[in-house]
PADREN-420449 format. One record per residue: residue in one letter; x, z, y of N, C-alpha, C in turn. Coordinates in steps of 0.05 Angstrom, whole numbers, plus 5000, padded with zeros to 4 digits. Layout:
BEGIN
AXZYXZYXZY/...
***
This chain:
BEGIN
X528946255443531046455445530346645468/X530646855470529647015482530847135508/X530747125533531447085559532847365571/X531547575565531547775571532548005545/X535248255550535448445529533048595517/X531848615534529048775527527448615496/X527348375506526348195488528048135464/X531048105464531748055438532748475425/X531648495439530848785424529548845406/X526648675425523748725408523948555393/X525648365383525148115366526548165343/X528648475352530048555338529448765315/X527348915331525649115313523249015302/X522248765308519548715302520448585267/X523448515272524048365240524248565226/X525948735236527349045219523849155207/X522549175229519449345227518049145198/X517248925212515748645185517848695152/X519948695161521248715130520748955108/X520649185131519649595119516849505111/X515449365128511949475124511449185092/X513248975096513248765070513348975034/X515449115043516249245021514749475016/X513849605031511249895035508849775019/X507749435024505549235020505949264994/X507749194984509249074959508749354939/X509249524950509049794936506549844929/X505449784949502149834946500449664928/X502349474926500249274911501049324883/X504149374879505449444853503649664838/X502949864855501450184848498950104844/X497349904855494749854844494649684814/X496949454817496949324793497349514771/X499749664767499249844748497050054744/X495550074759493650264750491850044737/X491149794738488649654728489949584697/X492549604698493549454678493449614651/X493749824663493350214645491350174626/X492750144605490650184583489650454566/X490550614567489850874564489550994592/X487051214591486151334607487651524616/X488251764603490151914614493051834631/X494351614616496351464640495051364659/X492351224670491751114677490851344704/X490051534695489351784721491851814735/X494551854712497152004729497351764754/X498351434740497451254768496251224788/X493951354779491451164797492451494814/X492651714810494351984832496151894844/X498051664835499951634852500351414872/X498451154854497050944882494851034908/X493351314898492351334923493551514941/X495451594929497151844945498951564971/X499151404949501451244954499751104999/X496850954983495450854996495051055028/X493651345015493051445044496051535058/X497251515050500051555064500751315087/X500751005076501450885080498550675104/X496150905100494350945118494051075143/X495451295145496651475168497151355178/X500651105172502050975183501050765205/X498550705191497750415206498250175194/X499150135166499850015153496749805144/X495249995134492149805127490849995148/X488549915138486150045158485250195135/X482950445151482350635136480450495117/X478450315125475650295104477450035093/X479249915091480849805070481649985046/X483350115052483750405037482750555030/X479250615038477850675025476250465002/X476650245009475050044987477450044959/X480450034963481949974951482150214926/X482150404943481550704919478750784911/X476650654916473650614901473850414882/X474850284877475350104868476650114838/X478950274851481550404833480050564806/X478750674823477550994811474450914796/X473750704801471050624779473150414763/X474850284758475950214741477350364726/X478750654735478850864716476750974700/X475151084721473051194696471250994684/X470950744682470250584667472350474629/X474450594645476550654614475550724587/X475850704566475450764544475551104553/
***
């Protein structure tokens, strides 16, 4: 338990903060799954625009790291154009 206000402050935002960046994660992973899952190509582009939009956003933040986010949308994007 935490001794000091300062500290059940930070114990206070570090939960509030872990719970935002859980659900941001969640999003991200949601936006990749549907793009792999895309069985037609043309849906599969409008996704794979809105998982990496989704990704470098959530890159700015500090959320992943950049060359994560860059592997994740190379990735994305030879599994698109590998589509029918």
């Amino acid at each position: 338990m935490p001794q000091h206000k300062s500290a059940e402050k930070r114990a206070r935002q570090s939960a509030k903060r872990r719970l935002a960046n859980r659900e941001k994660r969640s999003r991200m992973r949601s936006l990749t799954r549907n793009v792999m899952e895309a069985q037609d190509k043309e849906q599969a582009e409008t996704l794979l625009k809105d998982a990496v939009s989704y990704i470098d956003r959530m890159t700015t933040k500090g959320l992943v790291h950049k060359n994560t986010a860059a592997n994740r949308k190379s990735s994305l994007v030879k599994h698109v154009n590998n589509l029918g």
